[in-house]
KELUM-64415 format. One record per residue (C-alpha): x, y, z. Coordinates in pm, 1 decimal. Last residue first. Layout:
BEGIN
{node {X,Y,Z}}
...
//
This chain:
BEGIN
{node {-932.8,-2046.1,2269.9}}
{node {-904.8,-2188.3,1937.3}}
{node {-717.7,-1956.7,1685.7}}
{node {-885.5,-1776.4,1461.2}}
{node {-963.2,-1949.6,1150.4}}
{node {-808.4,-1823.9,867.1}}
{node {-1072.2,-1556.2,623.0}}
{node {-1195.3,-1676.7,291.9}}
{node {-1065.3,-1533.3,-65.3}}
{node {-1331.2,-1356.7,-199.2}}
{node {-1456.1,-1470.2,-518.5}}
{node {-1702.2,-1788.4,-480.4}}
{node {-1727.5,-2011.6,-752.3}}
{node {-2117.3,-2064.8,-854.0}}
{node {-2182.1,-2423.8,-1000.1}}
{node {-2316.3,-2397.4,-1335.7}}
{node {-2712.0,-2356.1,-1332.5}}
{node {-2891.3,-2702.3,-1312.7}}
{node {-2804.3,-2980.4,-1552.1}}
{node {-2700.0,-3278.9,-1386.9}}
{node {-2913.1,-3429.9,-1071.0}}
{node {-2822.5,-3347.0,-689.5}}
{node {-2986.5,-3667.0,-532.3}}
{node {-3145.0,-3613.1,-139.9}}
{node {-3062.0,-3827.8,156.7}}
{node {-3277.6,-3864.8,442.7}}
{node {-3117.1,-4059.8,716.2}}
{node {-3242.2,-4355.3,927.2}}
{node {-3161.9,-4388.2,1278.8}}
{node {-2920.0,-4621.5,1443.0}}
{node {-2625.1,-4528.4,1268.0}}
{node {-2316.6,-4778.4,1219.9}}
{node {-2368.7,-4895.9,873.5}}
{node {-2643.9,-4648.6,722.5}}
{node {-3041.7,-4697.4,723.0}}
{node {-3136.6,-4540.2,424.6}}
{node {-3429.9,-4274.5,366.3}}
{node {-3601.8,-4359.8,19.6}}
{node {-3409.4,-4072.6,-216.5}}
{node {-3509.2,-3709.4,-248.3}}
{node {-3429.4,-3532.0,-579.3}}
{node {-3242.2,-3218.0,-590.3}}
{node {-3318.5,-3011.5,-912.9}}
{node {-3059.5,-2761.3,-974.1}}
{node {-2809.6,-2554.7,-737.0}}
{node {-2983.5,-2295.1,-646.9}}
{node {-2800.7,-2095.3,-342.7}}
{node {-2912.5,-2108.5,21.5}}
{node {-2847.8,-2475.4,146.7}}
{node {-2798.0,-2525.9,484.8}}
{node {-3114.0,-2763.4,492.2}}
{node {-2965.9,-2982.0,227.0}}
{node {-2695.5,-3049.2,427.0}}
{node {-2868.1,-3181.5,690.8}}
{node {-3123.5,-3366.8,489.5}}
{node {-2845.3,-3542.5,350.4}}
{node {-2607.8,-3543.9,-0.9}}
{node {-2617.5,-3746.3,-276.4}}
{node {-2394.3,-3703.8,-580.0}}
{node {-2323.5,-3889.2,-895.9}}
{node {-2619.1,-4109.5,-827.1}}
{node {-2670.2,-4498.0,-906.2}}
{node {-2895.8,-4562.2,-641.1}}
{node {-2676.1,-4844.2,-497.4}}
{node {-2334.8,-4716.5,-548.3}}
{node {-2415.4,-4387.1,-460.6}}
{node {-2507.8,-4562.1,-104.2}}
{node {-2120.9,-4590.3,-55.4}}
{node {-2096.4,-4209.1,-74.1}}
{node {-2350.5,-4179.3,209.5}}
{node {-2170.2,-4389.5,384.3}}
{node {-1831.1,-4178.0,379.9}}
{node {-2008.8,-3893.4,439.4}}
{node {-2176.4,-4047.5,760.5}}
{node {-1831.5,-4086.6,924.8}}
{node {-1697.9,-3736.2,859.0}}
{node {-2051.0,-3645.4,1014.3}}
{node {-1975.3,-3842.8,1295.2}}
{node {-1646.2,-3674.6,1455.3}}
{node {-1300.5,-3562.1,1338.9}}
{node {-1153.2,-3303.8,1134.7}}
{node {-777.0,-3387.0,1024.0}}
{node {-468.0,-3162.0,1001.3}}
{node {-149.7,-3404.2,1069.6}}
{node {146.4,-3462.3,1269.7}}
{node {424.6,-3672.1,1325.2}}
{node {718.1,-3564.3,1553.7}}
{node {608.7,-3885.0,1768.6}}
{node {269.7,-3787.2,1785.6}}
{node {-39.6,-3748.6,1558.2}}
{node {-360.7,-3499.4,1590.4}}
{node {-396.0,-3137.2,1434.4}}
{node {-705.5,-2955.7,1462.9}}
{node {-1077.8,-2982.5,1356.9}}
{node {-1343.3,-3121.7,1621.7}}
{node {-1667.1,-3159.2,1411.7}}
{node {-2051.9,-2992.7,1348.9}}
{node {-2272.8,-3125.1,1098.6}}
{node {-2283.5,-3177.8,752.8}}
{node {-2251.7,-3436.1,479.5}}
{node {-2183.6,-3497.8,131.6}}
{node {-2175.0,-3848.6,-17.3}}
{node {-1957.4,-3789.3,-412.5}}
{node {-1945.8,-4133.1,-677.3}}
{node {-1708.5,-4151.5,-985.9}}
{node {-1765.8,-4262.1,-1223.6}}
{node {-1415.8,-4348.3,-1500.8}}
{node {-1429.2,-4480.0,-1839.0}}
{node {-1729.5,-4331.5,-1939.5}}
{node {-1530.0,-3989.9,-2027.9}}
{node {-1234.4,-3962.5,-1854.0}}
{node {-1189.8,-3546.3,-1904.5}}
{node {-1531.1,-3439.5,-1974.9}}
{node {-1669.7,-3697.2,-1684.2}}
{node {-1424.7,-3584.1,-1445.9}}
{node {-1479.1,-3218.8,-1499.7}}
{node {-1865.6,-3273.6,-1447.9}}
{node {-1888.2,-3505.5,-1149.5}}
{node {-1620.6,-3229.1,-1008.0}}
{node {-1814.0,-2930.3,-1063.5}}
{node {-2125.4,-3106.3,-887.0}}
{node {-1901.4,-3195.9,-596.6}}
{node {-1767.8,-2820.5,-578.5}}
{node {-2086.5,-2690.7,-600.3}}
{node {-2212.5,-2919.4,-331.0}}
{node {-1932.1,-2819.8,-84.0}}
{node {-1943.1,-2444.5,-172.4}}
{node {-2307.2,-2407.5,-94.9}}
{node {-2293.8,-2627.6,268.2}}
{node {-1997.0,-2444.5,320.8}}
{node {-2169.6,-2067.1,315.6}}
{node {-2063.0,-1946.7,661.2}}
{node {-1699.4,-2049.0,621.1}}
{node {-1406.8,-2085.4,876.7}}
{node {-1118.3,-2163.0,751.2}}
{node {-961.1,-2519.1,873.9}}
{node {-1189.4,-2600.7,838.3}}
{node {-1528.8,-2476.7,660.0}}
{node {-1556.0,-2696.8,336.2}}
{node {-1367.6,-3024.6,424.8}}
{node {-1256.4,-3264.5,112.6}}
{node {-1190.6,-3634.5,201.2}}
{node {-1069.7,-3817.3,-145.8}}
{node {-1104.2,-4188.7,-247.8}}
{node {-876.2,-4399.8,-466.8}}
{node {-662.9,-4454.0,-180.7}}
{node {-739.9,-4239.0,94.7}}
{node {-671.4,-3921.2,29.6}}
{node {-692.2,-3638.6,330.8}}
{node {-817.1,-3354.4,371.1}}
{node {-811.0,-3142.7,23.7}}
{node {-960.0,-2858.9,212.4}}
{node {-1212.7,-2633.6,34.4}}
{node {-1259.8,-2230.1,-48.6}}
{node {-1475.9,-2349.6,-413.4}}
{node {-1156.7,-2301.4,-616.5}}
{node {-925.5,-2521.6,-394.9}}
{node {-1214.1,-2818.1,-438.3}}
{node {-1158.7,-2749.8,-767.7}}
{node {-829.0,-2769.7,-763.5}}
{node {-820.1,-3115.3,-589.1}}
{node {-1053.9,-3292.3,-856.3}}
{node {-905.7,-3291.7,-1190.4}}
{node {-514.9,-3319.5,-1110.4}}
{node {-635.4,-3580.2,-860.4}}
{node {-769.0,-3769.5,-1173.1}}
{node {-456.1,-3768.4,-1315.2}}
{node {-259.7,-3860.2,-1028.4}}
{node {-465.0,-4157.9,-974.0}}
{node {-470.9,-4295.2,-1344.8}}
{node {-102.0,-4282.1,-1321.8}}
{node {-39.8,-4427.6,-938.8}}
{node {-278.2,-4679.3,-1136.1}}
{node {-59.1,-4754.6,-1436.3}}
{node {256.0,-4743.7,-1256.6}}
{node {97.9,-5069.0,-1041.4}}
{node {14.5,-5273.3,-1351.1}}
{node {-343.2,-5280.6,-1411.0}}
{node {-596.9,-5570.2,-1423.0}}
{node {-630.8,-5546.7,-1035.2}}
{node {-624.3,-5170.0,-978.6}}
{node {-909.7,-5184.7,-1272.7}}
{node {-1119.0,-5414.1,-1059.8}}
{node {-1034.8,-5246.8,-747.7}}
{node {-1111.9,-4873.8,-883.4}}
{node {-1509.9,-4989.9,-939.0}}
{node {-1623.1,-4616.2,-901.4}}
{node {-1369.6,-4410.3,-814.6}}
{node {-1501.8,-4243.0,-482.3}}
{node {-1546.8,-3885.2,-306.9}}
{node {-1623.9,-3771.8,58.3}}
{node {-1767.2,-3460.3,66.4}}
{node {-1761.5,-3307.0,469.0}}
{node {-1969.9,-3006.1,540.7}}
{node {-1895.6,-2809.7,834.5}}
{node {-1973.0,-2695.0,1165.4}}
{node {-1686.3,-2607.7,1406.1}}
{node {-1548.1,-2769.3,1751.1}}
{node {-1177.9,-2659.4,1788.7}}
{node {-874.0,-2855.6,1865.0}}
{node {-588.3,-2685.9,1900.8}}
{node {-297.0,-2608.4,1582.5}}
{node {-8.0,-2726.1,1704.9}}
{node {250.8,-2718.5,1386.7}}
{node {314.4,-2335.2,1406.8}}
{node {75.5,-2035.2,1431.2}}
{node {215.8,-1840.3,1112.3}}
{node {377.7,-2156.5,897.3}}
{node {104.4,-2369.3,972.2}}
{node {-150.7,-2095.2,877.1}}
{node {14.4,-2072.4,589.2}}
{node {51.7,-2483.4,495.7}}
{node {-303.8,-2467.8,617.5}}
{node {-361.0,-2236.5,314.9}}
{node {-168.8,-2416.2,92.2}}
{node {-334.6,-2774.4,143.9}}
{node {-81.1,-3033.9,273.6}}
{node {205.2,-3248.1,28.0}}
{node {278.5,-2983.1,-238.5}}
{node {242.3,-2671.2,-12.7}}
{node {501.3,-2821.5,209.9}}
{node {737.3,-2906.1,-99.6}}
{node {669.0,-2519.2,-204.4}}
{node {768.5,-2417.4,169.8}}
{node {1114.1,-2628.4,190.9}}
{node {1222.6,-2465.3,-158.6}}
{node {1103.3,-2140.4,-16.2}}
{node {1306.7,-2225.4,266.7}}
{node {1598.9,-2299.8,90.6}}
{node {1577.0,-1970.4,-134.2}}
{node {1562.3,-1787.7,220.0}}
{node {1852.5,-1938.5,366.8}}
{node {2063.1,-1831.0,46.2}}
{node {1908.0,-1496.7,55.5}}
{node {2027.7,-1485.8,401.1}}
{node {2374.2,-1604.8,352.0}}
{node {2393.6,-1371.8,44.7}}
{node {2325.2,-1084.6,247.8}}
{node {2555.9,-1185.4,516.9}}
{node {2843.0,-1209.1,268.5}}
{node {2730.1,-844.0,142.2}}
{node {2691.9,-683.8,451.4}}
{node {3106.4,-872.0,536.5}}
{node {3203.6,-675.4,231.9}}
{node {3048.6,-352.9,316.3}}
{node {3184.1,-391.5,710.4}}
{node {3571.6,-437.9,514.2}}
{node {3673.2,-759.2,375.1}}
{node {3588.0,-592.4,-24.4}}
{node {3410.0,-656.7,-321.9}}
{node {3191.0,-952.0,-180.6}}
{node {2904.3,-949.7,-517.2}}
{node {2552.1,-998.7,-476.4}}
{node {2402.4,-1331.4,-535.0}}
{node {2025.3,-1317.4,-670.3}}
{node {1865.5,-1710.1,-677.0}}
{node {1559.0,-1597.5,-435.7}}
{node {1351.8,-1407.7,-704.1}}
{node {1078.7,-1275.5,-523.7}}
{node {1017.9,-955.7,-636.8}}
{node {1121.9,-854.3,-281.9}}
{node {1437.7,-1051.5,-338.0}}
{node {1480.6,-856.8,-642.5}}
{node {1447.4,-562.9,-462.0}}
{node {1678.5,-637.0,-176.5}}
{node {1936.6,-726.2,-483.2}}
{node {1944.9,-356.0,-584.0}}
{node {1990.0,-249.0,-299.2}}
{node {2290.0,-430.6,-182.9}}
{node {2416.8,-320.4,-509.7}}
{node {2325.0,17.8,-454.0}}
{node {2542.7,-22.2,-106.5}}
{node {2787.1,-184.2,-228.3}}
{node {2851.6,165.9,-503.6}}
{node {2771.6,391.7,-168.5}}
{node {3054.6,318.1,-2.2}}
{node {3376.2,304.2,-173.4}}
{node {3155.1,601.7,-435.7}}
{node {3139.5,849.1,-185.9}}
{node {3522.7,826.4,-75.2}}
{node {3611.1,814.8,-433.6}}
{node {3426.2,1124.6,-486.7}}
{node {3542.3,1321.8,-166.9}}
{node {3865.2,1179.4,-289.5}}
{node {3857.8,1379.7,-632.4}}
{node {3702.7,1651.2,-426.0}}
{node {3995.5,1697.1,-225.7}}
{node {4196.3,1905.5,-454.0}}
{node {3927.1,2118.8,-626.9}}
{node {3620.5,2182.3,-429.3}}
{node {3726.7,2131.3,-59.2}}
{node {4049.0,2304.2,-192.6}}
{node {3903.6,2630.2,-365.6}}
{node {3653.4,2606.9,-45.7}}
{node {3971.5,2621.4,221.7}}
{node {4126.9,2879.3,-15.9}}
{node {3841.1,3175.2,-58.7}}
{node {3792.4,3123.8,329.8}}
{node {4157.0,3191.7,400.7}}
{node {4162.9,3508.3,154.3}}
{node {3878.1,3648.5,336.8}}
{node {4048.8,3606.1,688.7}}
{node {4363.2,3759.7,512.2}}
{node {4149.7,4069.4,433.1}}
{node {3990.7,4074.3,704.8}}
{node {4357.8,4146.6,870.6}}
{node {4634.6,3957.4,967.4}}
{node {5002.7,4091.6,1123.8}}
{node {5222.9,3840.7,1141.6}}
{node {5189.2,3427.8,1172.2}}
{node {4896.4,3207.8,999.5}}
{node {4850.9,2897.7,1219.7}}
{node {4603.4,2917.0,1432.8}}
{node {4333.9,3115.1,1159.6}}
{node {4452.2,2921.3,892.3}}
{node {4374.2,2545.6,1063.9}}
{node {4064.3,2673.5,1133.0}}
{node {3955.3,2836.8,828.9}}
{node {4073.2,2500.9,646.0}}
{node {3877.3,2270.6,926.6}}
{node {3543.3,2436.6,828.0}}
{node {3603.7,2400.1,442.7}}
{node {3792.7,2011.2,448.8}}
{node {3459.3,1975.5,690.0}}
{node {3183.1,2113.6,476.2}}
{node {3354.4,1920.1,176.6}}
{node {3275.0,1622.8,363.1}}
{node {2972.9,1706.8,481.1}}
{node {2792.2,1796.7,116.5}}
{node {2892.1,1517.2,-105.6}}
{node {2842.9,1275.1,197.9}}
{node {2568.3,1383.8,295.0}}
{node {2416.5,1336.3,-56.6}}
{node {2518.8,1028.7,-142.0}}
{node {2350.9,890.4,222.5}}
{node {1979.7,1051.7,78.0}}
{node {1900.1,1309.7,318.9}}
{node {1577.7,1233.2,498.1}}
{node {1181.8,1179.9,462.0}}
{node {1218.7,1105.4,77.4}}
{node {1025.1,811.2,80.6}}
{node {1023.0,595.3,390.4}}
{node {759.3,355.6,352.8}}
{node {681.3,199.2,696.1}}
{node {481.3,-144.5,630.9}}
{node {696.6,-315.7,794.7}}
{node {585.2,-247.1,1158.3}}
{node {448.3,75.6,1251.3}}
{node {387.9,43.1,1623.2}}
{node {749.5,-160.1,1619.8}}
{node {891.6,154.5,1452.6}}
{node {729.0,401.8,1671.3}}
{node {933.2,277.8,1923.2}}
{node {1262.3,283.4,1755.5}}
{node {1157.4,630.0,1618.2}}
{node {1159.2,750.3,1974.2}}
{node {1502.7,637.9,2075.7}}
{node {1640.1,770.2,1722.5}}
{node {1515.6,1129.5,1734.9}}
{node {1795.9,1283.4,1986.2}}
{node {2104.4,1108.6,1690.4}}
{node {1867.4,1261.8,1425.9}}
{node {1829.8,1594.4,1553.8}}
{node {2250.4,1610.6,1651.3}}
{node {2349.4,1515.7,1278.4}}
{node {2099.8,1832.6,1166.0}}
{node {2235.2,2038.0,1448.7}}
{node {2603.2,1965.9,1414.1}}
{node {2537.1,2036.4,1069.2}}
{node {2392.6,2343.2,1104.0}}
{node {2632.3,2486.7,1357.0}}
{node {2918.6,2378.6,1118.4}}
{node {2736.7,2572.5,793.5}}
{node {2689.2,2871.7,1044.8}}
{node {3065.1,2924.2,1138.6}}
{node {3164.0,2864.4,780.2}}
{node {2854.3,3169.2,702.8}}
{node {3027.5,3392.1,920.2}}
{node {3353.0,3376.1,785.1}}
{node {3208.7,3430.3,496.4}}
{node {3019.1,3731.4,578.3}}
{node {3314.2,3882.9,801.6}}
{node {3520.9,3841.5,443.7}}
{node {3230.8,3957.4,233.5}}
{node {3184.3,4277.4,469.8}}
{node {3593.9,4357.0,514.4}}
{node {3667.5,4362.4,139.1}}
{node {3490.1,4598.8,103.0}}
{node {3298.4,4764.5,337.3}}
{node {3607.1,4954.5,455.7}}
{node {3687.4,4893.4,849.3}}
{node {3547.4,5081.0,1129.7}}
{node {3523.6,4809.8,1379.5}}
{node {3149.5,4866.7,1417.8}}
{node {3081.4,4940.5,1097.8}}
{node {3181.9,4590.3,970.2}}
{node {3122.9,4433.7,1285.6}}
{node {2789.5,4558.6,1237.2}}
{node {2724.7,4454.5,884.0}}
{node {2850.0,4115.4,955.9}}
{node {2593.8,4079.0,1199.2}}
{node {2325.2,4222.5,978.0}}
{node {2420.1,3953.5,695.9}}
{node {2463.9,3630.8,939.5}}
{node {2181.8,3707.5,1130.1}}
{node {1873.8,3810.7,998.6}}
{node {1903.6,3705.2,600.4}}
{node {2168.1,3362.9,646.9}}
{node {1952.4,3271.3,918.6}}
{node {1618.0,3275.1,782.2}}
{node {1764.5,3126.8,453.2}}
{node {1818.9,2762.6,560.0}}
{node {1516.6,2754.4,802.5}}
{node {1240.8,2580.7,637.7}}
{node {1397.0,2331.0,417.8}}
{node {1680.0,2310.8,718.8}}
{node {1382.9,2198.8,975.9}}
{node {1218.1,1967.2,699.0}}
{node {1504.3,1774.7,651.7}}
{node {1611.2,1730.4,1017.5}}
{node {1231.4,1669.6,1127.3}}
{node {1172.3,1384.1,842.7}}
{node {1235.4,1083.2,1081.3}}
{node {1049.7,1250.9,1342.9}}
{node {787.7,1370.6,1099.2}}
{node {695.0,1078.2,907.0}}
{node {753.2,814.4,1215.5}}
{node {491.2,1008.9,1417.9}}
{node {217.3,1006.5,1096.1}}
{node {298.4,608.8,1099.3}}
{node {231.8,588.7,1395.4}}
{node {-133.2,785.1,1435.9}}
{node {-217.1,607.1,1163.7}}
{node {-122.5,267.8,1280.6}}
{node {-297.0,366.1,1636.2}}
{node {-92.3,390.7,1950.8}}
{node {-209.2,710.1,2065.3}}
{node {3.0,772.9,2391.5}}
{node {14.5,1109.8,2417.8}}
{node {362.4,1084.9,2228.3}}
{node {165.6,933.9,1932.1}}
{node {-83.8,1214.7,1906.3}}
{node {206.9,1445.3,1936.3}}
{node {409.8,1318.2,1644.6}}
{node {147.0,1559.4,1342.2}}
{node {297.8,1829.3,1581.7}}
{node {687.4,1737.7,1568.6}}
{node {717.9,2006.4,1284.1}}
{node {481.4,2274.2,1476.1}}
{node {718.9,2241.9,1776.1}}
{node {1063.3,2201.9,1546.8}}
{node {979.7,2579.4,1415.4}}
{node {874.9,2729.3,1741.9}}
{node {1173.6,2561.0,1914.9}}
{node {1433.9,2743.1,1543.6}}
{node {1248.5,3119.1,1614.4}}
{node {1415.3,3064.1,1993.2}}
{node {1785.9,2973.1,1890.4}}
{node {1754.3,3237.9,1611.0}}
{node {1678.4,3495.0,1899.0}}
{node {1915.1,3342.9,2097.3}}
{node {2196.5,3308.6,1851.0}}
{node {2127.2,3702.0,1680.2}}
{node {2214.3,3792.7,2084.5}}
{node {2486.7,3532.9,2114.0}}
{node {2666.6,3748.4,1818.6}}
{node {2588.2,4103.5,1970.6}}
{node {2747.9,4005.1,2274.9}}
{node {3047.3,3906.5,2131.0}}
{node {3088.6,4208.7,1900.5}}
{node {3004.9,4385.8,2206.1}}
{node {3273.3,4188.8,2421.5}}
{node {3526.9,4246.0,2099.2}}
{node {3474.2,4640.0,2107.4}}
{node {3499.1,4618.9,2477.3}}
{node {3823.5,4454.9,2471.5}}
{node {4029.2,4666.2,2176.9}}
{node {4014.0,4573.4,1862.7}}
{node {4238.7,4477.2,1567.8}}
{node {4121.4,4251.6,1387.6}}
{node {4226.0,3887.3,1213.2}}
{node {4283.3,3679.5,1588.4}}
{node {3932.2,3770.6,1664.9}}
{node {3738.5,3601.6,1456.1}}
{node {3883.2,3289.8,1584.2}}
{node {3756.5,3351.0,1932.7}}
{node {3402.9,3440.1,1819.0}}
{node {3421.3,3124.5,1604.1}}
{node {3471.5,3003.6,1916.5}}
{node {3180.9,3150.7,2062.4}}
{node {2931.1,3122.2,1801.5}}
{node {2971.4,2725.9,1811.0}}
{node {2924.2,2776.0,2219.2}}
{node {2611.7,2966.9,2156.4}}
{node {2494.2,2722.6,1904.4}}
{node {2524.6,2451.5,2186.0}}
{node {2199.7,2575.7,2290.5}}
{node {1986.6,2420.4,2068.7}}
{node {2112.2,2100.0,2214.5}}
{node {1899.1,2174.6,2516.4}}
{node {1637.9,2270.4,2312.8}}
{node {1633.0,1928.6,2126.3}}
{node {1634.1,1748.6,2470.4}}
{node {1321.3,1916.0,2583.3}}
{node {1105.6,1926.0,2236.6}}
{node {1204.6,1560.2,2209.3}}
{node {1166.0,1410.6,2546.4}}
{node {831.3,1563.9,2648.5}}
{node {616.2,1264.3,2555.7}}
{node {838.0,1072.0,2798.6}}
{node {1074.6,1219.5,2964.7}}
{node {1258.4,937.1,3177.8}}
{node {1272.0,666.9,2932.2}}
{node {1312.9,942.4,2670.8}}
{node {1628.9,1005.7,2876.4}}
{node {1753.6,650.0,2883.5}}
{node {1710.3,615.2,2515.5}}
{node {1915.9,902.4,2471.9}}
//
């Protein structure tokens, strides 16, 4: 099949599914042949009972293409070569549904203008009593239809397949199948007796010795669905219920995975291929609890969303030259208490005030870069790209001033130098060692401009550059005497963000990842 659509193309489907069409003239014709061992008739009353059979087969044959046509039309974009999502996921709705849909609409067309005026005709034809000879030519009739229809439902799915597989990968996981096909409990309930039914008309017709008559093909019918309904429905049932009851279980831990509870076990009932789905099942879930365990230590020791780009584009993320703003913030006089302090006390002191300052830099879109003792490197704009960083990164150091100061009190300052300019942002390190880091001068003039809090005596003080980015009100900024800073050759402007302007603005939207650099 898949070497067909290969050839065909777009035209594979309506082609190959009226080739199979026509196997319903070889279905007719041996139950043509089996018909025949229950009358009496002479050759040319057979041929035209033959004749008229494959007649009601090609016209049904040809009502059945128009049908599938205007099924497979909301497919057609697809086939033309629309690769759209829409247009997918509109192909993998009505290929996967076409078997469904086609016996929704033509279950009763067949029964009404074939199978009854057929049976009508043999029944006149060969001269016999109307009853019982019409219900017995009309059940007989209806076993040979029930087999043509499933062979043609089984058949539509099997011809479908290649195609779906393609629209599949168009689609992608999103697919939600619904009720586009027969649920697998219901198949079952309905094909199996189908075939202790079909095969019981069979086996009587061969077998059964003497003289027969409609009547005995009647009586043969009425027996192979007493049995498909009585005897062998007990292990119809059991049959159903071997399979499907892993199955639901399988099921039913998928969507606790999807909920995402990783610690669901399903149970290894048997050593058959349900059995071995379930040990694989577990072995997966098992994997993927580990690597959500691996994930949430990831997430602990680097920024989430890097940790999901990291996870999506791998540990090499290129260097890329970006504009950002760069807050670089200090404890105020942390050696002196490091000193007095016993070293539990300070990785204490430090983990609290981290606790204060790192999610609000997460709230405001930022990057916890890097720590550095009892200083912090926060990046607004890297490694997501951000239009409004300058905003974010003063809000975020005015936030912070605040929540430290409600939380510590007067016992701990600390001081914030913001910065921007433009960067190189991707990962650096060797040896199997990595990390996400933003280098270039501005990083460098941050870190000054935090030291000069320590002379003016300012929470916050950020430059000219930054200022200039600026587009939200953020309170009164002051400007400080210009500063010559270590390493710079020209002085820089530095302006004083002072307490008690409107509360800092936290943006909603989540920001977009960074493409890739080129």
């Amino acid at each position: 099949m898949r070497w067909l659509y290969a050839k065909l193309g777009r035209r594979y489907v309506r082609v190959v599914l009226w080739i199979q069409m026509q196997a319903a003239h070889l279905v007719v014709a041996g139950g043509s042949g089996l018909f025949g061992l229950f009358i009496r008739a002479d050759a040319s009353e057979f041929l035209e009972l033959f004749a008229a059979a494959q007649a009601f087969v090609l016209l049904d044959n040809l009502v059945s293409c128009r049908v599938v046509s205007r099924l497979l039309r909301p497919a057609d974009p697809y086939l033309r070569g629309d690769r759209s999502p829409a247009a997918a996921s509109a192909a993998w709705h009505a290929l996967a549904g076409l078997p469904l849909s086609f016996v929704r609409r033509r279950w009763l067309q067949p029964i009404l203008f074939a199978v009854l005026p057929l049976s009508a005709f043999a029944t006149w034809r060969l001269d016999q009593p109307w009853f019982p000879a019409l219900p017995a030519v009309a059940a007989a009739s209806v076993v040979v239809l029930l087999y043509g229809s499933l062979l043609r439902f089984f058949a539509m799915e099997i011809i479908t397949r290649p195609v779906l597989e393609a629209v599949a990968r168009d689609v992608g996981d999103d697919v939600e199948p619904g009720r586009a096909s027969v649920s697998l409990r219901t198949r079952l309930l309905v094909a199996l007796p189908a075939i202790n039914i079909i095969g019981g008309v069979v086996v009587s017709a061969i077998s059964a010795g003497g003289e027969r008559s409609l009547a005995d093909l009647g009586f043969g019918v009425a027996v192979a669905i007493g049995v498909a309904f009585t005897i062998s429905l007990e292990l119809t049932l059991l049959l159903a219920g071997s399979i499907l009851g892993p199955l639901r279980e399988l099921r039913r831990g998928t969507d606790v995975v999807a909920a995402g509870d990783f610690t669901v076990r399903v149970s290894v009932l048997s050593g058959d291929e349900t059995g071995r789905l379930a040990a694989s099942f577990n072995q997966m879930v098992a994997g993927l609890q580990e690597r959500e365990v691996l994930h949430e230590a990831f997430g602990a020791y680097v920024d989430p969303r890097l940790a999901e780009r990291v996870l999506a584009e791998g540990t090499e993320l290129d260097g890329e030259e970006v504009e950002v703003t760069v807050a670089f913030v200090d404890i105020r006089d942390f050696t002196a208490f490091a000193e007095r302090a016993s070293a539990a006390e300070v990785v204490r002191q430090l983990n609290d005030f981290y606790d204060v300052v790192v999610p609000v830099i997460v709230r405001h879109g930022g990057h916890a870069n890097k720590f550095v003792g009892d200083g912090l490197l926060a990046v607004f704009g890297a490694p997501d790209h951000l239009p409004d960083h300058a905003d974010r990164a003063l809000a975020a150091a005015l936030e912070m001033v605040e929540r430290v100061h409600g939380r510590f009190g007067d016992g701990l300052r600390i001081g914030v130098g913001v910065n921007s300019g433009p960067v190189v942002a991707g990962t650096i390190g060797g040896g199997g060692r990595v990390e996400f880091t933003v280098i270039g001068d501005p990083v460098n003039t941050a870190s000054r401009v935090e030291a000069v809090t320590r002379v003016t005596g300012d929470d916050v003080l950020l430059t000219e550059a930054t200022r200039c980015l600026l587009v939200r009100d953020h309170g009164p900024l002051v400007e400080r005497p210009t500063v010559t800073l270590k390493g710079k050759t020209e002085r820089v402007r530095l302006h004083a963000a002072l307490p008690g302007g409107p509360a800092p603005a936290v943006p909603e939207p989540r920001p977009q990842a960074a493409a890739p650099a080129e």
